[in-house]
Backbone as CSV, one residue per row, in Angstrom:
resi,resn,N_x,N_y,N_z,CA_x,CA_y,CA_z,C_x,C_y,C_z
1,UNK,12.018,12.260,20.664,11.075,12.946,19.773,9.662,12.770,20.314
2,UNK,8.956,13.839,20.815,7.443,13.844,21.298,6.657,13.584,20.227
3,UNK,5.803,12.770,20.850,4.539,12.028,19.793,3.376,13.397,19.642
4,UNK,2.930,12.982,18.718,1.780,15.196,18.467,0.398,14.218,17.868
5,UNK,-0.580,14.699,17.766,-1.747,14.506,17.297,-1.726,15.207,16.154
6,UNK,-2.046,14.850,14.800,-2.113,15.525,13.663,-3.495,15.289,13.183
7,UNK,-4.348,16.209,13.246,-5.689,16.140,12.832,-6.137,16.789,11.358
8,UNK,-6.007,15.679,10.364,-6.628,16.090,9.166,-7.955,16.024,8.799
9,UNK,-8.849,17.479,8.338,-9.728,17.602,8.177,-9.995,18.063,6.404
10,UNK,-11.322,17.725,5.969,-11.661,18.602,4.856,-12.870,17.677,4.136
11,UNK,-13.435,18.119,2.736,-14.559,17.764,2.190,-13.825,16.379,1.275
12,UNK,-15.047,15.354,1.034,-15.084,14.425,0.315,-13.594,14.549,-0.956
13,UNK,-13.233,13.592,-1.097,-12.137,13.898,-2.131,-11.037,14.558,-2.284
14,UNK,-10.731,15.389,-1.039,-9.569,16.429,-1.074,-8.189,15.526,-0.863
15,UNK,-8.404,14.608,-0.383,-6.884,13.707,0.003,-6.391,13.364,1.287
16,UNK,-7.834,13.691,2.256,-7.374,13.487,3.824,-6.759,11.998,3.829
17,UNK,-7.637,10.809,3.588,-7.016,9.346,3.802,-5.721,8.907,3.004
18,UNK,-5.860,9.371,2.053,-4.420,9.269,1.555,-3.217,9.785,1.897
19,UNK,-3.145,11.463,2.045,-2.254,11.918,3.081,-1.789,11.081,4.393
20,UNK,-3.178,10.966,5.323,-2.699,10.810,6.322,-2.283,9.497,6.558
21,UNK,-2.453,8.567,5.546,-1.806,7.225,5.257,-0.193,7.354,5.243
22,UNK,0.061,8.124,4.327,1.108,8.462,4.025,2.514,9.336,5.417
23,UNK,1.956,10.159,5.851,2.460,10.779,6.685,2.485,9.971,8.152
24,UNK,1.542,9.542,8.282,1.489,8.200,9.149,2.577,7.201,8.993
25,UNK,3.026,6.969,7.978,3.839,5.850,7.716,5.644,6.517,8.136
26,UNK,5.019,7.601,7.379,6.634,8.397,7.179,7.132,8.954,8.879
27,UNK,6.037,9.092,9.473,6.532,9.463,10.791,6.621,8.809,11.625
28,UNK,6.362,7.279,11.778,6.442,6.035,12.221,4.780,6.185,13.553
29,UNK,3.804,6.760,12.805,2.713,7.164,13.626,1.463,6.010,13.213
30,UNK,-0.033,5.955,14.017,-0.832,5.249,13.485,-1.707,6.251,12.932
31,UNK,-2.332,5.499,11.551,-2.874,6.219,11.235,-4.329,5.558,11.157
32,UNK,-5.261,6.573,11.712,-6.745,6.204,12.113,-7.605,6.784,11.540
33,UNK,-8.474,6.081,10.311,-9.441,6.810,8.956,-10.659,6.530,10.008
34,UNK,-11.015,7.870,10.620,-12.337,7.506,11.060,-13.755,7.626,10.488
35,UNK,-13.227,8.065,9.255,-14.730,7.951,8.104,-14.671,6.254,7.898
36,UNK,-13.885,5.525,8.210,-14.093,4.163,7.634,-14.806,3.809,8.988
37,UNK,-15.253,4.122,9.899,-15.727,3.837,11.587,-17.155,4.408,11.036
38,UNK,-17.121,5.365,10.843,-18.658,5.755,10.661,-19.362,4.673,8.868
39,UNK,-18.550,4.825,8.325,-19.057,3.599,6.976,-19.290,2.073,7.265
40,UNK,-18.401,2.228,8.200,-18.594,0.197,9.046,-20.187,0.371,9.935
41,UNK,-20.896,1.307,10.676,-21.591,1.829,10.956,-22.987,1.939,9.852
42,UNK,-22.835,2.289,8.792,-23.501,2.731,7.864,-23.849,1.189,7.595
43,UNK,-22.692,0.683,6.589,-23.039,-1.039,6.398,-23.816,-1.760,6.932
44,UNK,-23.557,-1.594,8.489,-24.310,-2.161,9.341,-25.478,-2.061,9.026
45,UNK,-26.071,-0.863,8.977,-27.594,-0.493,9.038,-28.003,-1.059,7.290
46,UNK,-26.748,-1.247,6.635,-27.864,-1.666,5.140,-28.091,-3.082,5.397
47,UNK,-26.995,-3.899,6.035,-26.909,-5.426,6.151,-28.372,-5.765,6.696
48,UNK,-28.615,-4.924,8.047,-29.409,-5.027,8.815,-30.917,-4.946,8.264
49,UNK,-31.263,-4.074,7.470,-31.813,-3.810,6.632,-32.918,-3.137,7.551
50,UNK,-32.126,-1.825,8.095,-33.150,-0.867,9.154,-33.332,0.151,8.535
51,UNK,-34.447,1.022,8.853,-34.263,2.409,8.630,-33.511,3.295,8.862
52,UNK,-33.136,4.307,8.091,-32.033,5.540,8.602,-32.364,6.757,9.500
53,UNK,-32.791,5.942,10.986,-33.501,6.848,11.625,-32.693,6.457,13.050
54,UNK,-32.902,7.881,13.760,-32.252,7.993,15.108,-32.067,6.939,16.367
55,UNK,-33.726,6.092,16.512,-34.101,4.674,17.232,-33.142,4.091,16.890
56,UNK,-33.641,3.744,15.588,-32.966,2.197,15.100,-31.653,2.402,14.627
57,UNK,-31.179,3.395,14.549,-29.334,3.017,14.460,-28.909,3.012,16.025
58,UNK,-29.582,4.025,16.615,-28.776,3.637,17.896,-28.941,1.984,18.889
59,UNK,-30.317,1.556,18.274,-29.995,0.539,19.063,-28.693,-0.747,18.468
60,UNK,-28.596,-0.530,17.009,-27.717,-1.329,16.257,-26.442,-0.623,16.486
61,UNK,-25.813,1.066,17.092,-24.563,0.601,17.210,-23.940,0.253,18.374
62,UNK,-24.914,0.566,19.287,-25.168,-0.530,20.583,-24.336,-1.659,20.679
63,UNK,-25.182,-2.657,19.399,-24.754,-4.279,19.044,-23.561,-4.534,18.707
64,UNK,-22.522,-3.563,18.168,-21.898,-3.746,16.436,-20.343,-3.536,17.268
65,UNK,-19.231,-4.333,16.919,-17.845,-3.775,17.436,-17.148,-3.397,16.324
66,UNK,-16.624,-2.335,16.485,-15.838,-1.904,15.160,-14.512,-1.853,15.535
67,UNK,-13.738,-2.747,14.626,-12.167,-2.487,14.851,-11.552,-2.099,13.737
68,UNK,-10.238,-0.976,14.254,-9.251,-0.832,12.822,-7.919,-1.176,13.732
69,UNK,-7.699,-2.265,12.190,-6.533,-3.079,12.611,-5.581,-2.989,11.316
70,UNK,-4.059,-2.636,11.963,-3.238,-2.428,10.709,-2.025,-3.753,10.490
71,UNK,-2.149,-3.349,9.726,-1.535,-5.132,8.660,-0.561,-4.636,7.395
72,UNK,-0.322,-5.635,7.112,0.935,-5.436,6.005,0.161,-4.781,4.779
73,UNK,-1.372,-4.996,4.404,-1.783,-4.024,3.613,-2.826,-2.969,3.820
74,UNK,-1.887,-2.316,5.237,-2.538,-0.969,5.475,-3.590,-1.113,6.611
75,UNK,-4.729,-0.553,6.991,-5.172,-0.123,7.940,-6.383,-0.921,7.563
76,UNK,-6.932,-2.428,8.031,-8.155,-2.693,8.040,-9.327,-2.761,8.713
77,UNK,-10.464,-2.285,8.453,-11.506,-1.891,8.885,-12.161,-3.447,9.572
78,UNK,-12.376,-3.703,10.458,-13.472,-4.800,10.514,-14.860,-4.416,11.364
79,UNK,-16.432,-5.114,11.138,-17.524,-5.068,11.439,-17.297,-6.442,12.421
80,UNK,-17.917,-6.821,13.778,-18.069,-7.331,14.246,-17.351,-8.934,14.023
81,UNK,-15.847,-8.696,13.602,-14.794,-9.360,13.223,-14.381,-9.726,12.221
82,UNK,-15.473,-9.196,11.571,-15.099,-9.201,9.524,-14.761,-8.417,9.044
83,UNK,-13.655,-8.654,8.094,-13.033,-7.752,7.272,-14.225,-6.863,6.133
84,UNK,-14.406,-5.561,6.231,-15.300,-4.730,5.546,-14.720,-3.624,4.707
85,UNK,-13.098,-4.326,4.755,-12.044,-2.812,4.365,-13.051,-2.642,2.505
86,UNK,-13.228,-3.426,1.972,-13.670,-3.178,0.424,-15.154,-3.229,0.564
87,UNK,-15.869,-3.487,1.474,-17.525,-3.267,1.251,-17.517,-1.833,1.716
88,UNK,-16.937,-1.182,2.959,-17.410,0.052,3.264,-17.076,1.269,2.221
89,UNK,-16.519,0.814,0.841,-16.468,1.961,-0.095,-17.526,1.823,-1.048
90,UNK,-18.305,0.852,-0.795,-19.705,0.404,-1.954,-20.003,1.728,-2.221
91,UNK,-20.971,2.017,-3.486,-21.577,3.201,-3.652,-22.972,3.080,-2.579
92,UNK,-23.402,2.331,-2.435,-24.469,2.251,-1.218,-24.143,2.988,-0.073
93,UNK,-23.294,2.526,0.339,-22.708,2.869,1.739,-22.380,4.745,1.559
94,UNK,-21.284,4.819,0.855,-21.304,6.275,0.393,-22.716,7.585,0.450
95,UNK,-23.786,6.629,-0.388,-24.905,7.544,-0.293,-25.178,7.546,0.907
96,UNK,-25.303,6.987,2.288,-25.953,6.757,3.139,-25.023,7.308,4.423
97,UNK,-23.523,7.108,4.200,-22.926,7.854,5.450,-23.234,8.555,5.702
98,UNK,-23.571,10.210,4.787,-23.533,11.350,5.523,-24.715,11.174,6.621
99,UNK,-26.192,10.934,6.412,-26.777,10.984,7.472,-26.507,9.954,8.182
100,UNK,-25.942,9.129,8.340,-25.354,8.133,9.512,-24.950,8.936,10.225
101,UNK,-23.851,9.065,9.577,-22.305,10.017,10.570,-23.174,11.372,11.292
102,UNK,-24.293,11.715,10.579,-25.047,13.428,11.195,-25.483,12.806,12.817
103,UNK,-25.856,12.191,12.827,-27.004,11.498,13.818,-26.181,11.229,15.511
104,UNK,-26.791,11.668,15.946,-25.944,12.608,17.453,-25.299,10.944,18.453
105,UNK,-25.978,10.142,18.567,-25.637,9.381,19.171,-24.487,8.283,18.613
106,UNK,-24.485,8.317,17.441,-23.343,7.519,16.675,-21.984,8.377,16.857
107,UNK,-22.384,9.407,16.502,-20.922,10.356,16.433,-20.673,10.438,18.236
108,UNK,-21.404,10.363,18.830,-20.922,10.328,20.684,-20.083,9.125,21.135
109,UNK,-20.810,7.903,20.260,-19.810,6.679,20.699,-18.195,6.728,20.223
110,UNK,-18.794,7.328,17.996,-17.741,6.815,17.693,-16.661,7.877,17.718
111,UNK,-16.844,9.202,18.261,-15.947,10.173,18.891,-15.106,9.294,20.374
112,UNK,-15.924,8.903,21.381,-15.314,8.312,22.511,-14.104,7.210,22.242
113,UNK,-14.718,6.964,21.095,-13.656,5.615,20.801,-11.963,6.329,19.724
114,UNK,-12.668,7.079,19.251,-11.520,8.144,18.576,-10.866,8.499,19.293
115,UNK,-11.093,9.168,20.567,-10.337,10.127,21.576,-9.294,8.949,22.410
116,UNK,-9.860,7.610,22.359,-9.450,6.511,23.082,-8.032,6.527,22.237
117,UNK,-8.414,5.966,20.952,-7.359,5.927,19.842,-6.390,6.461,20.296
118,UNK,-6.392,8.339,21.017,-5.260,9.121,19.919,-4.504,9.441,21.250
119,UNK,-4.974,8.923,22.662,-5.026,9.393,23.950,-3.474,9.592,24.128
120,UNK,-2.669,8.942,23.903,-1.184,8.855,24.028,-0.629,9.548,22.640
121,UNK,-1.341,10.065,21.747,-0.578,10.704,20.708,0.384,10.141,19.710
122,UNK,1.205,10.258,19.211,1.812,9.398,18.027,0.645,9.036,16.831
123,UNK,-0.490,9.799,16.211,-1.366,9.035,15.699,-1.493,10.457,14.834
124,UNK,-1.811,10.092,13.218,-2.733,11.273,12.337,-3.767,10.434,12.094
125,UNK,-4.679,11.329,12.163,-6.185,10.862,12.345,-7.250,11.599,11.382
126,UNK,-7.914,11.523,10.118,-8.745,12.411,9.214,-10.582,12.145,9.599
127,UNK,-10.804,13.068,9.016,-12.643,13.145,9.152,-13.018,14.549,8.570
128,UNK,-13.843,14.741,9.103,-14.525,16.192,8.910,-14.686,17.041,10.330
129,UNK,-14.200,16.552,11.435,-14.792,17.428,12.491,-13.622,16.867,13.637
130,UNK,-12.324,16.110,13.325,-11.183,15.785,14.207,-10.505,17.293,14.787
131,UNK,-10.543,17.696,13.777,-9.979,19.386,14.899,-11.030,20.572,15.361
132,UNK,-11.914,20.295,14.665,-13.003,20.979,15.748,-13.931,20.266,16.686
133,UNK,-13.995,19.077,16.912,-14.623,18.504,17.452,-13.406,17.306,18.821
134,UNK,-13.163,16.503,18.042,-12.587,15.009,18.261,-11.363,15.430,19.462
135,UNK,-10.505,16.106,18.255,-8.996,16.866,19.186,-8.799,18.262,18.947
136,UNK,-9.502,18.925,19.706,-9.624,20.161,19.950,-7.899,21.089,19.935
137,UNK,-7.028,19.794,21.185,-6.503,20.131,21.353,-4.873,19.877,20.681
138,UNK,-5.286,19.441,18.951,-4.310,18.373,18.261,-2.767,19.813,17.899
139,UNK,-2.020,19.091,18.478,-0.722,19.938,17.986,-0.535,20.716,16.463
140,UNK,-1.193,19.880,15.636,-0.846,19.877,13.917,-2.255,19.654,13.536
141,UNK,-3.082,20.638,13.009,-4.328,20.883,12.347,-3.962,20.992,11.096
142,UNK,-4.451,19.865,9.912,-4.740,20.818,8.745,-6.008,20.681,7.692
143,UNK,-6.112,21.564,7.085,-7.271,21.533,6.684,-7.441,21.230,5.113
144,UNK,-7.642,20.378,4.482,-7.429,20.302,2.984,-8.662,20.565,1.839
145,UNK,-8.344,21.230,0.930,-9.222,21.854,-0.167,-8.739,21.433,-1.352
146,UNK,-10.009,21.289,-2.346,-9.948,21.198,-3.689,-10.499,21.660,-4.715
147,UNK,-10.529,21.716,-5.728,-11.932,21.874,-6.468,-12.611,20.941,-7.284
148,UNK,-14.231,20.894,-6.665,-15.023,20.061,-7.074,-14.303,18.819,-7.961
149,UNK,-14.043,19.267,-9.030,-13.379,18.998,-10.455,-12.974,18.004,-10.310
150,UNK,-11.875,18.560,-9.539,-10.527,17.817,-9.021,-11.296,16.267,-7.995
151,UNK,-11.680,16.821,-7.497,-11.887,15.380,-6.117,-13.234,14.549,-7.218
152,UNK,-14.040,14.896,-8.063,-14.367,14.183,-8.153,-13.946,13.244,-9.346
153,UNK,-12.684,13.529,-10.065,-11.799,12.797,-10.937,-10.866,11.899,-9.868
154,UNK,-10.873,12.093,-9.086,-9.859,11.258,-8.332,-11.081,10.262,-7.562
155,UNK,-12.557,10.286,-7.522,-12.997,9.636,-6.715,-13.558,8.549,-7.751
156,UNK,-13.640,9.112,-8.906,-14.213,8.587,-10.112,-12.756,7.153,-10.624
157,UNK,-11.974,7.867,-10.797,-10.574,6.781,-10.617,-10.222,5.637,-9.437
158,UNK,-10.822,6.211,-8.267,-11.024,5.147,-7.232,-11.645,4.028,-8.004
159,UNK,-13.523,4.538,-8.007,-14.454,3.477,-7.738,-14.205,2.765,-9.710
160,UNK,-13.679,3.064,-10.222,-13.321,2.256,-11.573,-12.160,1.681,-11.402
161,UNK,-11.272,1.646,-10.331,-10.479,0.645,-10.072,-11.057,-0.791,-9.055
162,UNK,-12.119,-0.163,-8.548,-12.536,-0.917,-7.756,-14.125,-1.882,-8.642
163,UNK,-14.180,-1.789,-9.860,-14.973,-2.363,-10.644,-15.830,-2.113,-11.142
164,UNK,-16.304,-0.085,-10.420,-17.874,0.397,-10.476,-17.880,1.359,-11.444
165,UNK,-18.877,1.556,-12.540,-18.701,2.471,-13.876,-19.540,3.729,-13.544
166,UNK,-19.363,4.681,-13.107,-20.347,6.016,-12.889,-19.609,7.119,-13.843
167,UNK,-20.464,7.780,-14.024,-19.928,8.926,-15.161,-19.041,10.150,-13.870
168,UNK,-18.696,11.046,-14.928,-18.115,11.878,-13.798,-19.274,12.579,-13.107
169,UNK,-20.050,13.349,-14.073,-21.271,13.815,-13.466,-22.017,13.972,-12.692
170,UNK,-21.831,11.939,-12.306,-22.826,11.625,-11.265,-21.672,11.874,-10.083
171,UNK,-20.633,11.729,-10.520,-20.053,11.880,-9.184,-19.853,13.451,-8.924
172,UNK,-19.570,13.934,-9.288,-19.706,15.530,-9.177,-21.142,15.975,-8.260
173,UNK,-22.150,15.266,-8.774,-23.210,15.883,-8.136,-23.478,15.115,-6.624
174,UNK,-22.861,13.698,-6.564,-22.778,12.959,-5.469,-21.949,13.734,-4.063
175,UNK,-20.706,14.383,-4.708,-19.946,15.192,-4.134,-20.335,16.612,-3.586
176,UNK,-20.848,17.090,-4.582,-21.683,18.933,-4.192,-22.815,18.166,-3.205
177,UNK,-23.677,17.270,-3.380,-24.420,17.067,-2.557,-23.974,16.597,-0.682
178,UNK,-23.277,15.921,-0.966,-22.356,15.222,0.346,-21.936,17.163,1.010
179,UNK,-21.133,17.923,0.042,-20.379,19.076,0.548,-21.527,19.586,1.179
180,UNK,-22.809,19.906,0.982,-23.988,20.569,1.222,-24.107,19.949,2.489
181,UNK,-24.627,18.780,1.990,-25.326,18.060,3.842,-24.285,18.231,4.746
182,UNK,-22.799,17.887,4.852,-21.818,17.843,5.946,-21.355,18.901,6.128
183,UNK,-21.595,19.975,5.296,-21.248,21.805,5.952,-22.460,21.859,6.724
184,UNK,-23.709,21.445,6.283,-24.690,22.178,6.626,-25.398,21.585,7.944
185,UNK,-25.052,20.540,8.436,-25.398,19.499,9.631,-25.312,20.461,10.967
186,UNK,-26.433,19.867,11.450,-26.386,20.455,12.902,-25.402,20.107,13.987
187,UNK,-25.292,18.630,14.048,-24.067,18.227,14.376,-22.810,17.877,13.890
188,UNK,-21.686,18.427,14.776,-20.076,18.045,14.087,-19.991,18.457,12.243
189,UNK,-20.471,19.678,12.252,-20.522,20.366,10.770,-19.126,20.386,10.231
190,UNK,-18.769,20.224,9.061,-17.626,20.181,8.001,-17.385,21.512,8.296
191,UNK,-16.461,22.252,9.055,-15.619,23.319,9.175,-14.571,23.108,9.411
192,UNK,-13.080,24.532,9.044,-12.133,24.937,9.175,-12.155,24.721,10.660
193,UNK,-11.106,24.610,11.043,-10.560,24.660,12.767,-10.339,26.709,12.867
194,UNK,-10.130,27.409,13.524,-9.206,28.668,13.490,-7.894,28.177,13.075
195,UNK,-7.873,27.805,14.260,-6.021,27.207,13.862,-5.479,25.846,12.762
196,UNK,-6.308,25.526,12.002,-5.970,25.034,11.215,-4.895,25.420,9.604
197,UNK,-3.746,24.767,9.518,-3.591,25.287,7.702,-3.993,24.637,7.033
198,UNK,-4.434,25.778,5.667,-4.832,25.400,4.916,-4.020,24.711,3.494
199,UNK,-4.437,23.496,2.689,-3.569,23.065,1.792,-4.525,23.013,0.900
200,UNK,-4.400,23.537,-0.260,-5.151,23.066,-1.357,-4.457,22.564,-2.828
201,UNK,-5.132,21.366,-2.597,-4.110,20.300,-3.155,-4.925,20.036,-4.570
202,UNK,-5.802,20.984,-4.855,-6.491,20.847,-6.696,-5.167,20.598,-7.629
203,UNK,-3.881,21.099,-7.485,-2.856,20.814,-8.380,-1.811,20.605,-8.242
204,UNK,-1.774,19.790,-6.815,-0.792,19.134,-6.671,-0.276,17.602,-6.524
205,UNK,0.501,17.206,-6.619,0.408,15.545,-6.331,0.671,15.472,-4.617
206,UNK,0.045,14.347,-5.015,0.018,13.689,-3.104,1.581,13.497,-2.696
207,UNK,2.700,13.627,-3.481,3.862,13.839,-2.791,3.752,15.244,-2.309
208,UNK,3.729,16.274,-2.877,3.824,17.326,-2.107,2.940,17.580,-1.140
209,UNK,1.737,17.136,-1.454,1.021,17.781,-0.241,1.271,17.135,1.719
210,UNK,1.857,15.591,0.860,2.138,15.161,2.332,3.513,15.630,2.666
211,UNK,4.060,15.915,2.070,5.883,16.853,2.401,5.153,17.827,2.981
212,UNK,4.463,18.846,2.546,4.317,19.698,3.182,3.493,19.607,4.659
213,UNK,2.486,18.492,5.016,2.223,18.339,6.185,3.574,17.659,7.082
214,UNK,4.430,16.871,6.192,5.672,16.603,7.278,6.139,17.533,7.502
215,UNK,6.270,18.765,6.794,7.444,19.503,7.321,6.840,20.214,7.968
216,UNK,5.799,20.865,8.470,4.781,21.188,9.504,5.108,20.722,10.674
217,UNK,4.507,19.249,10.802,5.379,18.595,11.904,6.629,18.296,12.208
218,UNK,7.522,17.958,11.297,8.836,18.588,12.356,9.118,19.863,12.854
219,UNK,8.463,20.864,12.435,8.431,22.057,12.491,7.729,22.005,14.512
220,UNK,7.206,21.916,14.296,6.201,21.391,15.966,7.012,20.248,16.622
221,UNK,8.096,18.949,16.080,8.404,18.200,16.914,9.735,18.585,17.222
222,UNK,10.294,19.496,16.231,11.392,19.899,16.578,12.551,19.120,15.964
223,UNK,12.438,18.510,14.588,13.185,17.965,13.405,13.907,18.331,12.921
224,UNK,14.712,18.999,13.073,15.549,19.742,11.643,15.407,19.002,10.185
């Protein structure tokens, strides 16, 4: 059975990391959240306590080693050998990725190190710009959609499991705002691939939507 690159793309909340957690597991593949690479990144710069400017992040991601390492509970993120899997979802960090991740020289490293990742294949990999950018050339593109509504009830259910009280509101507008800046970026912009499918998963559960990216790929690996 040939190993394929599966590149999941789409906006804040649609279900890329969860999917590709999932489908990752089920296909005996790694699975590589590279929004948690650019948030370990982000952290950095709050720890650091620099400005969010072009100089001074690049000389800090220069400094900084980022590893994702997978373990019996899932895929952990570490900053310069510390575990950051639960700081890089702070609401801090959140406000501050998108222009991290915009900023040309961060996305050059932490693309090089992505492409390193997936070089031998066997790997689903999510972001905003993995099939138009990262793996141009990924066997299995897909592209996932929601509505507003939807992703920001599911993001709102995250961060209140995780201890933090925000109304939906704020997250709604946290979300339209994020959708704005990462469509609208000069670099590695939040777009569709051509060849990407599309899933829009506003009403479905995360079982189906990852069935339906498996059966995609056997469809391409040649599964019955």
């Amino acid at each position: 059975m040939k190993n394929i690159i599966i590149a999941i793309d789409g906006p804040a909340g649609s279900g890329k990391s969860t999917s590709a957690k999932i489908v990752a597991e089920k296909l005996g593949y790694i699975y590589i959240d590279t929004g948690a690479m650019y948030r370990a990144v982000t952290l950095a710069c709050i720890e650091a306590e620099i400005g969010i400017n072009d100089n001074e992040v690049a000389k800090l991601v220069d400094g900084i080693r980022i590893d994702l390492v997978q373990s019996d509970l899932g895929q952990r993120t570490y900053l310069n050998g510390k575990d950051v899997s639960d700081d890089i979802r702070r609401p801090d960090v959140t406000k501050l990725v998108s222009p991290v991740s915009a900023m040309a020289y961060v996305r050059e490293k932490m693309v090089i190190q992505q492409r390193e990742m997936g070089l031998n294949g066997g790997v689903v990999m999510d972001g905003r710009d993995i099939g138009t950018v990262v793996f141009t050339n990924a066997e299995l593109k897909i592209y996932l959609i929601a509505s507003i509504e939807a992703r920001a009830e599911r993001r709102l259910l995250e961060l209140k499991q995780k201890g933090f009280n925000y109304s939906l509101e704020e997250i709604i507008k946290q979300i339209s705002d994020r959708d704005i800046y990462d469509s609208s970026r000069e670099i590695s912009p939040l777009k569709r691939a051509d060849d990407a499918v599309v899933i829009d998963t506003s009403n479905i559960s995360i079982q189906e939507q990852t069935q339906k990216i498996i059966d995609l790929a056997y469809q391409i690996i040649g599964v019955n």
